[in-house]
C-alpha positions, 0 to 999 in steps of 0.5 A: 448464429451470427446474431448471437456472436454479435450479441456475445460481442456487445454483452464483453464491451458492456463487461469491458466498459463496467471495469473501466468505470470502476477503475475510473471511479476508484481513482482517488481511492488510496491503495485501489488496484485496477481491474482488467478484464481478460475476453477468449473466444467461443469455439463451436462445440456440441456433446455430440460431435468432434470438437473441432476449433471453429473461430469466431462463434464469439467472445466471451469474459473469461475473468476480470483480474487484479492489477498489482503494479506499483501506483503513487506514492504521495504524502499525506498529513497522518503521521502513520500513514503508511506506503509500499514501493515494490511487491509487498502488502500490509498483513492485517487482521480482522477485529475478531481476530480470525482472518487475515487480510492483506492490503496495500492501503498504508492509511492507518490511525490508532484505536481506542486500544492504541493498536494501529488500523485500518478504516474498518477497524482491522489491525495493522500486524508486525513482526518482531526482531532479534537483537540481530536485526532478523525479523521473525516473519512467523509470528505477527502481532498487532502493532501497539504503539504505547500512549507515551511515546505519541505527543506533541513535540515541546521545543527546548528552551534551556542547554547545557553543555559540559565540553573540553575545548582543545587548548592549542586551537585557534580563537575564532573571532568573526560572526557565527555565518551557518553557511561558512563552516570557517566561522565554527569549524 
């Protein structure tokens, strides 16, 4: 018995050190939730006799579970790039429309369609709100982003200003300094 106990050790650290290496290997990866791994002991039991609550027959891997702790937020240089601080995921859905898919990878562009998505093609999904400021959770659509409100931005070359100046304030006779508001105030 002491053979297979240290074996059923050796088979949980091989399974320990496959989630570390994923873990490692998924550092880089944009919304990655690590891995841990959860072990439990074998007690030694038959069909035939009483259980009984015999340590050390062994370990075994009970489950490997996801981590869902908030990670780093960093910027990046895609103007719809998304992130989450706190609980939360993105809702999303599949191209063809029948799964819904929940990420915390805020890495999105637009799609031939002008709807927002993910690498794979899945659409970002939003919820639309009332003139009161409440959004109605119930009912998500994808999110479209018309293709007239994205461009570049054109810098002004021309203003003009259309002013009543009050007639009792003082003429201020110095050079405009934009850190002293004494020379526009």
């Amino acid at each position: 018995m002491s053979f297979y106990t240290s074996l059923t050790g050796l088979n949980s650290a091989t399974a320990q050190l496959a989630v570390t290496a994923n873990n490692i290997a998924n550092v880089g990866t944009a919304g990655f939730k690590r891995s841990r791994a959860d072990f439990g002991d074998i007690f030694s039991t038959s069909p035939l006799q009483k259980s009984s609550s015999n340590i050390g027959q062994g370990v075994s891997l009970k489950q490997v579970s996801q981590e869902f702790s908030q990670g780093n937020v960093s910027t990046s240089g895609n103007s719809l790039d998304l992130a989450i601080t706190g609980d939360g995921f993105f809702p999303l859905k599949s191209p063809d429309g029948l799964q819904d898919v929940y990420t915390r990878n805020g890495s999105f562009t637009l799609n031939d369609q002008n709807n927002v998505v993910n690498s794979t093609g899945q659409r970002l999904m939003a919820a639309s709100v009332d003139s009161s400021g409440k959004a109605d959770l119930t009912n998500l659509s994808a999110l479209i982003i018309p293709p007239k409100t994205s461009g570049q931005a054109v810098e002004t070359t021309k203003i003009q200003l259309g002013l009543n100046l009050p007639a009792d304030s003082s003429v201020i006779n110095v050079d405009f300094n934009r850190a002293n508001p004494a020379t526009y105030n």
